[in-house]
C-alpha positions in Angstrom: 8.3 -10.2 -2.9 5.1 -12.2 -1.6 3.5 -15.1 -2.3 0.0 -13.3 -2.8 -2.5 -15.2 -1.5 -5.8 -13.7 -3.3 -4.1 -13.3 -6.7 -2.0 -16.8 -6.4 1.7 -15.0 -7.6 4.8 -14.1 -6.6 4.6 -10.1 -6.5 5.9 -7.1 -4.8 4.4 -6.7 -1.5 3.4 -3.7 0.9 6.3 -1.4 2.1 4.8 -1.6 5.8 2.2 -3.3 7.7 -1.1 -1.9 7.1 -2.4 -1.8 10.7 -0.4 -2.9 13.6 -2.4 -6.1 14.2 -2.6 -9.6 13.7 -4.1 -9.3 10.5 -1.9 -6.3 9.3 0.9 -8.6 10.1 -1.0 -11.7 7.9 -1.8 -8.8 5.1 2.5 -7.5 5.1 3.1 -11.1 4.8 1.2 -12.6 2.4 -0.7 -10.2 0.0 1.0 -7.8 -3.1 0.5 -4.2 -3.7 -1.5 -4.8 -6.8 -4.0 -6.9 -4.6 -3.8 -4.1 -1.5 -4.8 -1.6 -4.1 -8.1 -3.7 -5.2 -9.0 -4.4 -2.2 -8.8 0.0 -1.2 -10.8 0.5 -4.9 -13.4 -2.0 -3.2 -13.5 -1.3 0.8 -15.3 2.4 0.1 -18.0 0.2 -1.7 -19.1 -1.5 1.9 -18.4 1.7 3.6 -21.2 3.2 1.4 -23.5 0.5 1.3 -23.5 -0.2 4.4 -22.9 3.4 5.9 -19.6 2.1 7.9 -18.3 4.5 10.7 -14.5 3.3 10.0 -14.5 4.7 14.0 -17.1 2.4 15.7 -16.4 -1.3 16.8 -19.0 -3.0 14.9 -17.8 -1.0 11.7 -13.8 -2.3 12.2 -15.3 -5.7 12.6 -17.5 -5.6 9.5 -14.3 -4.2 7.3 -12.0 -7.0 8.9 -14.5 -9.9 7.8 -14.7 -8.5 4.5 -11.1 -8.1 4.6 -10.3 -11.5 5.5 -12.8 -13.6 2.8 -11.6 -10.6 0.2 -8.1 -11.9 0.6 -9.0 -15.8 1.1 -7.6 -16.0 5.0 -11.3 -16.7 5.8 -14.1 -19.2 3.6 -17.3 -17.0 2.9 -18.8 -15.4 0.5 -18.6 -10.9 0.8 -21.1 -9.2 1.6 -23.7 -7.5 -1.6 -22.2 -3.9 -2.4 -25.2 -1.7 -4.3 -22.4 -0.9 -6.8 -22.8 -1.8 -10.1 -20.1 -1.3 -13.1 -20.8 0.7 -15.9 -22.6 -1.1 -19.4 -20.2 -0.6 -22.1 
């Protein structure tokens, strides 16, 4: 169990670190599963908005920042996705 930062509960976390960084460490410790799995429902948004090669240093760097404001590690606002829900 974590205390999950971006949701503000107690809940399961990740089995494993995410990536073997500083912030995969600050992820494993501090966000849950169910806020891990929003965040990898909303990370292919800025990789097709933005046309993100997950392989290039720029594209890490931009999916870090949105990683760290997404789970509240970092003040900012995220960056505009051209994704927009369905109307009911």
């Amino acid at each position: 169990m974590v205390q999950c930062k971006k949701l503000n509960k107690e809940a399961p976390g990740l089995p494993f670190k995410p990536f073997n960084t500083e912030l995969g460490q600050k992820i494993y410790d501090s966000v849950s599963m169910e806020a891990w799995q929003m965040w990898l429902r909303e990370s292919p948004r800025y990789m097709n908005t933005y046309r993100i090669d997950p392989m290039s240093a720029d594209g890490r760097a931009f999916m870090e920042k949105q990683m760290q404001i997404f789970f509240g590690f970092e003040d900012g606002d995220l960056a505009d996705t051209a994704w927009v829900p369905p109307s009911s």
